[in-house]
C-alpha positions as CSV (number, residue, x, y, z in Angstrom):
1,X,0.0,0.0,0.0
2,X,1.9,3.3,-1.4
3,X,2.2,6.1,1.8
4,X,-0.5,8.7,2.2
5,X,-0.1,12.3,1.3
6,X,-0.5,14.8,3.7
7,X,-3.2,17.3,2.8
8,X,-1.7,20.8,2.5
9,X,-4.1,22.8,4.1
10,X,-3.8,20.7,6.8
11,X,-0.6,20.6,7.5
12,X,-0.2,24.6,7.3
13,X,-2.6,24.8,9.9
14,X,-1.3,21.9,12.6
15,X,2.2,21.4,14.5
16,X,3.0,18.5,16.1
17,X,4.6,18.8,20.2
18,X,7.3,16.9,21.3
19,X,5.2,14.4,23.1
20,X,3.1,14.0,20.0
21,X,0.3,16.5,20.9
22,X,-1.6,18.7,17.9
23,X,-1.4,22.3,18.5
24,X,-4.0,24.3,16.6
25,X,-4.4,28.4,16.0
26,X,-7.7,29.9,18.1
27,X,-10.3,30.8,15.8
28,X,-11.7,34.7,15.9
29,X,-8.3,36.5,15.6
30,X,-8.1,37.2,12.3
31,X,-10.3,40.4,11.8
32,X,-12.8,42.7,13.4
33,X,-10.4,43.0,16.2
34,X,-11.1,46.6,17.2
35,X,-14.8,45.6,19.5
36,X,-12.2,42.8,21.0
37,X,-10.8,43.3,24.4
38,X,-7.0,43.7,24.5
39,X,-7.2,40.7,27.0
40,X,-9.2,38.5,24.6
41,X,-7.3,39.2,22.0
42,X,-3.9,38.8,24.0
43,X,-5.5,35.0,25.1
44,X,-6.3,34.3,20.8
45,X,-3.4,34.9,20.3
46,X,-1.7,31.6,21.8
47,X,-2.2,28.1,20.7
48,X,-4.5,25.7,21.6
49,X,-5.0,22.1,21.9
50,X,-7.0,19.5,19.7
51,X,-9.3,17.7,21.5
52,X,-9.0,14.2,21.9
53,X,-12.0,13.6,20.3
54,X,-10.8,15.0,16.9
55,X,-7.2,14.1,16.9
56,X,-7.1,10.8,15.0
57,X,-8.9,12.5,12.3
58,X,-6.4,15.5,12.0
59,X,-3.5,13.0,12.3
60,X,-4.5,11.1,9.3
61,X,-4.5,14.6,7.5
62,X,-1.4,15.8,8.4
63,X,-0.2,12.2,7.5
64,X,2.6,11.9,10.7
């Protein structure tokens, strides 16, 4: 069975940790920033974790 390609889109979008984690980017930080509280936007700013739930699916995307 030939290997799996990764999809692109995917693979921009998710990292991998060192322990084998999937970080993700927050969603609601990419415009209409200015009704945003400094501290909300502060907190968008820093990555997040996938869920358990949906990591087996974004693994097979990112093909790792």
């Amino acid at each position: 069975m030939p290997k799996l390609k990764s999809k692109r889109g995917a693979k921009k979008r998710f990292e991998l940790t060192g322990t084998g984690k999937i970080k993700r980017r927050r969603a609601y930080f990419s415009h209409i920033l200015t009704k945003k509280s400094s501290k909300r936007k502060r907190n968008l700013k820093r990555w997040g974790m996938v869920s358990p739930a949906d990591e087996k699916r974004i693994r097979r995307l990112i093909a790792s």
